[in-house]
N, C-alpha and C positions, 0 to 999 in steps of 0.2 A: 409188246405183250407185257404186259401186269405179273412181275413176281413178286409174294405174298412172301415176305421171310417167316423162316418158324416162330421166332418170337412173339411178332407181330400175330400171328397165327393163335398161339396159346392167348395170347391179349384179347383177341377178338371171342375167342370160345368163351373164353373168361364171361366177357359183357352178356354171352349169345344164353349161358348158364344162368343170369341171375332171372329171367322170368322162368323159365324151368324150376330152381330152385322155389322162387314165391309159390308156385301153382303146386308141386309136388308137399310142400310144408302144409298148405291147406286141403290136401287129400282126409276124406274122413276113414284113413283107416290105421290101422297101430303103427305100419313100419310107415308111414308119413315123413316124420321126425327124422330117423335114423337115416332114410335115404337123403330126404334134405340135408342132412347137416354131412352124408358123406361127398353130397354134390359141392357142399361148401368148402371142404377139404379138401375135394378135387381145385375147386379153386382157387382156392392158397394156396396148392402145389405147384401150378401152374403159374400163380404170381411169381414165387421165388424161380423156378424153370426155366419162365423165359430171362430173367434177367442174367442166369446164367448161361443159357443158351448163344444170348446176344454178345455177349462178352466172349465166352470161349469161341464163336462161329463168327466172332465179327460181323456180327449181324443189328449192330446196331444203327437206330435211324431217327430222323427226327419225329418221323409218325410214332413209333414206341415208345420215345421221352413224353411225349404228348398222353399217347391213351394209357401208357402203363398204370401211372397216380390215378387216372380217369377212373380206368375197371376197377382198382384196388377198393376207391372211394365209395362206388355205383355198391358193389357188392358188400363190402361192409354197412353203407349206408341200408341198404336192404335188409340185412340180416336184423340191423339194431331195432329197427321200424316196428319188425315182423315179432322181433322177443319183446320191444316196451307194450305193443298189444295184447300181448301173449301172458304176460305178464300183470301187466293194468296193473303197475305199481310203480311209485317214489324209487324204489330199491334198485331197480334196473333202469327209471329213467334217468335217474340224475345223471349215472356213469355215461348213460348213451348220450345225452345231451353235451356234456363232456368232448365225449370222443368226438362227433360230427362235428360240435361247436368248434374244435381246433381244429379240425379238417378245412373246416372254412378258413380261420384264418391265417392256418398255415400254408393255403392254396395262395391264396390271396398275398399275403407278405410275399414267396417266393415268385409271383409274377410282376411286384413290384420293383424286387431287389433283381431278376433278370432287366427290369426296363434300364434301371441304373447301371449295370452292366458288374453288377453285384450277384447272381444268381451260387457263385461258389459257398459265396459267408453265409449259406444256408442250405446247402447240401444237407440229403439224409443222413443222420448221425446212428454212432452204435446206439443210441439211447431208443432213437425210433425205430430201427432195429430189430430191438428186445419189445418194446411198446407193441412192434405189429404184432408178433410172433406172439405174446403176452394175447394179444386181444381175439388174433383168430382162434390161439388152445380156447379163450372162453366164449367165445360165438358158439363153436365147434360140440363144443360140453350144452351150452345152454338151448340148443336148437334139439339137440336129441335127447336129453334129457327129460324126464315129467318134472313139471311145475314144482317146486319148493324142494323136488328129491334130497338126498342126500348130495347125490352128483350135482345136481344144478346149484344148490350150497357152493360147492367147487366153482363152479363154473361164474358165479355169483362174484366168490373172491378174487378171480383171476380175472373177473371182469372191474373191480374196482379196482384189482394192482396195474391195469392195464390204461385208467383214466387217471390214476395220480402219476405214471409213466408218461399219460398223454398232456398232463401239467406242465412238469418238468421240461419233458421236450420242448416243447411250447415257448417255455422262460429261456430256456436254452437258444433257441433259434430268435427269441425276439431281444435278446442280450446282441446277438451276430448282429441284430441291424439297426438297434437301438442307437449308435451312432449318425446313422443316414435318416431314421427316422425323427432326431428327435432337431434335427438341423431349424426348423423354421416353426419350435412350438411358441 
């Protein structure tokens, strides 16, 4: 019989939220927004949750190393998509383009330095961290927010301290492998 650990469990809601969250964001009516973006909260709650869950219940697995970064990525990517149309401006895409763009290559460097049997010299760092947590407060602000508010102002800045965080990191983790990488330029 098939047991599902809780982790794995929040991980999977996680993914099972993000067409709920699209479909609720394009509802034509005022509380659209505020529910979306508390679905999105629901799952940023539930990223950090399970990893703690896993850890205090020993419930961790290799399917959860796997879909953890998966849902993290799926759903942030969603969100960014849903504000740069929302949006239809420079202002938010750059940051988003930004953030995905190092999602890519931070996915990618860390399943190269796993094949090297490197996978440690790039472990999540405090920097990415603060970067997530940075990035979902301004998804969060920016999805429930009206267009140029005051708040989405907010939400706007914590979205660019959340892409020059996702730089940094970025320099950081490609310093970790810049050794193995730069072997046969």
């Amino acid at each position: 019989m098939l047991r599902i650990k809780i982790p794995n469990l929040l991980t999977l809601l996680r993914i099972v939220l993000i067409p709920v969250f699209i479909l609720i964001y394009y509802l034509p009516y005022s509380w659209a927004p505020w529910v979306a973006s508390g679905i999105f909260g629901l799952a940023a709650v539930t990223d950090w949750f399970d990893g703690y869950l896993a850890r205090r219940l020993n419930q961790s697995s290799p399917f959860g190393a796997f879909l953890d970064p998966v849902a993290d990525k799926l759903m942030v990517a969603a969100a960014l998509v849903l504000l740069v149309e929302a949006f239809a401006s420079p202002l938010v895409t750059i940051p988003a383009i930004i953030i995905i763009g190092r999602e890519i290559v931070i996915s990618a460097l860390r399943e190269w330095m796993a094949e090297l049997g490197q996978r440690a010299s790039v472990a999540v760092s405090m920097i990415g961290k603060i970067k997530t947590t940075l990035q979902m407060i301004s998804i969060l602000v920016l999805i429930a927010a009206p267009l140029y508010s005051t708040l989405s102002w907010a939400g706007i800045v914590a979205l660019y301290g959340a892409a020059l965080l996702t730089l940094w990191s970025m320099v950081v983790y490609l310093r970790a492998a810049w050794p193995h990488l730069s072997e046969d330029i």
